[in-house]
N, C-alpha and C positions, 0 to 999 in steps of 0.2 A: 543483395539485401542483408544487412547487421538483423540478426535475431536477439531480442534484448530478453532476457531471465528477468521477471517479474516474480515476485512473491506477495502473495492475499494474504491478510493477518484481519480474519473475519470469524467471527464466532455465530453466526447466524446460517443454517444450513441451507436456507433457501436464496439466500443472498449469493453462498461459495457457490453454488449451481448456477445460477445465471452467471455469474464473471467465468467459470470455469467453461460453463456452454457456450459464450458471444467469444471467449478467446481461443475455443477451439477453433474456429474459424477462421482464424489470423494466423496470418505466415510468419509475421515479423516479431510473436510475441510469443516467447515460450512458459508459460504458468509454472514454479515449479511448487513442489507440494504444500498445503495449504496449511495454515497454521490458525490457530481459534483465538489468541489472546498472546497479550506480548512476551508473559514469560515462556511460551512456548518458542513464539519468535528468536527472542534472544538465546535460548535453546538450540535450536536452528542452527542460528548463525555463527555460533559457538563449535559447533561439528563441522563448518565448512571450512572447507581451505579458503584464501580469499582469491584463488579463481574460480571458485564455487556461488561466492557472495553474489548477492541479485544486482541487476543493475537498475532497479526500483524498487522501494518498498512501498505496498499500499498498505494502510493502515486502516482500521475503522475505529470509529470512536469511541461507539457506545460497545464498550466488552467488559467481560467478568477481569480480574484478576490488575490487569494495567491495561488501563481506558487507551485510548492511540494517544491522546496529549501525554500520557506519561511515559508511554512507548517511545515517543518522537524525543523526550527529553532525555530518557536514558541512550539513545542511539546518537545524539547531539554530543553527548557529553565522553564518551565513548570511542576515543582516537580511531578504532579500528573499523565504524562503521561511520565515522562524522559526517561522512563526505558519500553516503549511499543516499540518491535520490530519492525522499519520503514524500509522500505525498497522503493526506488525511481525507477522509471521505465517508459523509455520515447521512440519513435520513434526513434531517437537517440541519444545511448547514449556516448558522444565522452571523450578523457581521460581530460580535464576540469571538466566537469557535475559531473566523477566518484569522479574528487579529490575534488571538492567543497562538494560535498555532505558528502562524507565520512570523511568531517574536520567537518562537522555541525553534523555529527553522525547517515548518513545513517549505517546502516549492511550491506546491496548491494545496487552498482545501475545496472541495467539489460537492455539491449532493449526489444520492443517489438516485442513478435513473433507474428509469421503470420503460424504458425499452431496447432493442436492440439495436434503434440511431440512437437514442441517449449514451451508448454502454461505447458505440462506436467513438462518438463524440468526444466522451470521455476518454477513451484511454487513447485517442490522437492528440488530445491537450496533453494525457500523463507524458508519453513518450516526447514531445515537442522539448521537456525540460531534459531529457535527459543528455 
């Protein structure tokens, strides 16, 4: 079984607790430290070596500092993470959000569930892209 490095870029504390708790539970998916907002992110990813880099970035949308549409743009644009599977995912997600994102070069945009099949569901679609 490939264990895939996953990184939450979530500013909402109740939110990084559920993804953090339903991925504890998964073999194949390793969470690694969470991040509140993209300049954090790019922070991040900036300290890693790129056998370090995730092999997904989840993004949320609605954050302080750079929203995930502008998160996805600066990583698009960004030779050294162009090509890191993003995937955006927000309370909701209306067919706008889908098509903006997916012009900037989301993989999916998803809503957020609200249970532990929704959460599974989910991140069997995330991982499927990558």
């Amino acid at each position: 079984m490939t264990i895939r490095n996953v990184i939450l870029v979530e500013d909402d504390p109740d939110d990084r607790d559920l993804f953090a708790t339903f991925l504890g539970k998964r073999r194949d998916v390793h969470l690694l430290p969470t991040v509140t907002n993209g300049v954090e992110l790019i922070q991040y990813l900036e300290l890693s070596s790129d056998a370090e880099l995730p092999h997904l970035i989840v993004l949320d949308q609605n954050m302080p500092m750079m929203n995930g549409k502008q998160t996805l743009q600066y990583l698009r644009s960004t030779g050294r993470y162009a090509k890191i599977p993003t995937v955006i995912y927000s309370t909701y997600a209306d067919s706008s959000l889908v098509v903006d994102c997916k012009s900037l070069g989301a993989k999916m945009v998803a809503s957020k569930p609200i249970d532990d099949k929704g959460y599974q569901k989910m991140m069997d679609d995330f991982l499927q892209i990558i």
